[in-house]
Short mmCIF file of the C-alpha atoms (twelve columns), coordinates in Angstrom:
data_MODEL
# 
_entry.id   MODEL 
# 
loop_
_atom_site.group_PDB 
_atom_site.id 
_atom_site.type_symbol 
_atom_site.label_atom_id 
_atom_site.label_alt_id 
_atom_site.label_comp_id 
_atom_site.label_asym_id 
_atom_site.label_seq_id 
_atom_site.Cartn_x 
_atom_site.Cartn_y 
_atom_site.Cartn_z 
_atom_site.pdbx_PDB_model_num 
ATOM 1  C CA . UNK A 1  -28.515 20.991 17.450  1 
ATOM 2  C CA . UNK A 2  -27.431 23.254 14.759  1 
ATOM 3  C CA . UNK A 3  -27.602 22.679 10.925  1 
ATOM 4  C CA . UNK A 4  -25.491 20.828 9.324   1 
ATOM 5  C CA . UNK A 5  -24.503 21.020 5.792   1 
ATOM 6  C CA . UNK A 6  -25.449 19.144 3.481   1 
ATOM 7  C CA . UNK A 7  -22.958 16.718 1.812   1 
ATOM 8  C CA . UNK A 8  -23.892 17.119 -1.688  1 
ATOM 9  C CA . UNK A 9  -24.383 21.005 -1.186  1 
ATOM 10 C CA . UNK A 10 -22.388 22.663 -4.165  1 
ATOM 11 C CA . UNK A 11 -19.221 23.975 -3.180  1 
ATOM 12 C CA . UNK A 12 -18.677 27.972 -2.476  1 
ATOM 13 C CA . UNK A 13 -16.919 28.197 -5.523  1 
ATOM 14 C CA . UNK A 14 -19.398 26.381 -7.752  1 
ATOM 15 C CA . UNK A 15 -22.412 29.202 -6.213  1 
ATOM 16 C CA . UNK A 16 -20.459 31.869 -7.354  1 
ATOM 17 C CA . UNK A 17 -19.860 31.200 -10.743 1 
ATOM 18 C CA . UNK A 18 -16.270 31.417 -10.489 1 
ATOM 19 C CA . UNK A 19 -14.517 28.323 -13.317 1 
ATOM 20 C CA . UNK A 20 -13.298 25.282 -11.118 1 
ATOM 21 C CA . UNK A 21 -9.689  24.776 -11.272 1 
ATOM 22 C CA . UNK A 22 -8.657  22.356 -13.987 1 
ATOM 23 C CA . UNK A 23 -6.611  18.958 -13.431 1 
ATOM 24 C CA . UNK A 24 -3.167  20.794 -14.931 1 
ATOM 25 C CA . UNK A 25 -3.736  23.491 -12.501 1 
ATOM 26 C CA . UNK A 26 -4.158  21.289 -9.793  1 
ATOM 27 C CA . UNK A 27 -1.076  18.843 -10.378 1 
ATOM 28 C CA . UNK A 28 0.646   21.907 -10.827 1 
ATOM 29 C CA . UNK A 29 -0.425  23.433 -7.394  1 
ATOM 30 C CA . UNK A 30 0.661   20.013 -6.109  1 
ATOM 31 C CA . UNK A 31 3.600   19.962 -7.716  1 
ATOM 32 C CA . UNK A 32 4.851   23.295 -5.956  1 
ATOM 33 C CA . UNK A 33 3.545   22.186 -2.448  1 
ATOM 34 C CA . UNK A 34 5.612   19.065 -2.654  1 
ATOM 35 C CA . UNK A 35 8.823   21.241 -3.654  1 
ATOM 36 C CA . UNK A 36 8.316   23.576 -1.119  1 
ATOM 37 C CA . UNK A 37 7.791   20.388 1.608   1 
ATOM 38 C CA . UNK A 38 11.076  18.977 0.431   1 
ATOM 39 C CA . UNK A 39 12.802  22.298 0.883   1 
ATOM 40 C CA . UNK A 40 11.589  22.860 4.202   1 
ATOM 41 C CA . UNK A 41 11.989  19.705 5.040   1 
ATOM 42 C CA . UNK A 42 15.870  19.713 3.859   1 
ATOM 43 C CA . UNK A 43 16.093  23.144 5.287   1 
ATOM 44 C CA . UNK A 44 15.245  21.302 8.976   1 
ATOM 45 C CA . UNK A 45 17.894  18.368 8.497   1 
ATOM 46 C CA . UNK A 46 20.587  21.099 8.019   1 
ATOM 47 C CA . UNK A 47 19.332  23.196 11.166  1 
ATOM 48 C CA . UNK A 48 18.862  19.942 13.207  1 
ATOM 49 C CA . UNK A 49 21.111  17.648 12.097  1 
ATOM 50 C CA . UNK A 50 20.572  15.428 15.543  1 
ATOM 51 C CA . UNK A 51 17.460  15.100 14.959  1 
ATOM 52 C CA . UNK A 52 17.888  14.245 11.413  1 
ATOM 53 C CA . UNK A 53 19.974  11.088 11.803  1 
ATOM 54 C CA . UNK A 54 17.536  9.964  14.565  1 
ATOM 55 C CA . UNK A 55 15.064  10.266 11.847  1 
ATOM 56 C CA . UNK A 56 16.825  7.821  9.402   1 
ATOM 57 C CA . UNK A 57 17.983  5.422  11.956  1 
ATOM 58 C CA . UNK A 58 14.037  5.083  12.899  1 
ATOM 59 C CA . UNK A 59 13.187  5.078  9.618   1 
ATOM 60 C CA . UNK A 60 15.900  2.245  8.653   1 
ATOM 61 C CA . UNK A 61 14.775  0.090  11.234  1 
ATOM 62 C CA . UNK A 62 11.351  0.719  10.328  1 
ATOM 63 C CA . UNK A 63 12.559  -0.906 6.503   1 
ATOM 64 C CA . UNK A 64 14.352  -3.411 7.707   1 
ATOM 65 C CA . UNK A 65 11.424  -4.731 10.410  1 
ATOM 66 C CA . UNK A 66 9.021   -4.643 7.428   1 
ATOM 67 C CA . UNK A 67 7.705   -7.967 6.176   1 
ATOM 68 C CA . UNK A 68 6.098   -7.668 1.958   1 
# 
């Protein structure tokens, strides 16, 4: 069986001495993924507009089927 790491091992970054990323550079990493999602993700509506309204239909049933 090979070796396994350990789970509180330090990470990579954290051996090498290198300064973990802050919480403003994180939100703001997160903040550019989830642009970049929505874009793509508008950018596939336009090119497959079929599959699109399929999409919302599902997802309006989905709402309306959905007991708080």
């Amino acid at each position: 069986m090979p070796d396994l790491p350990k789970r509180d091992a330090p990470e990579p970054t954290e051996l090498s001495g290198a300064p973990r990323e802050t919480e403003a550079e994180r939100r703001r990493r997160r903040d550019r993924f989830l642009r970049e999602l929505a874009e793509a993700r508008e950018l596939r509506d336009r090119v497959q507009p079929r599959r699109a309204r399929t999409a919302r239909l599902r997802h309006a049933m989905r709402m309306r089927t959905f007991r708080w």
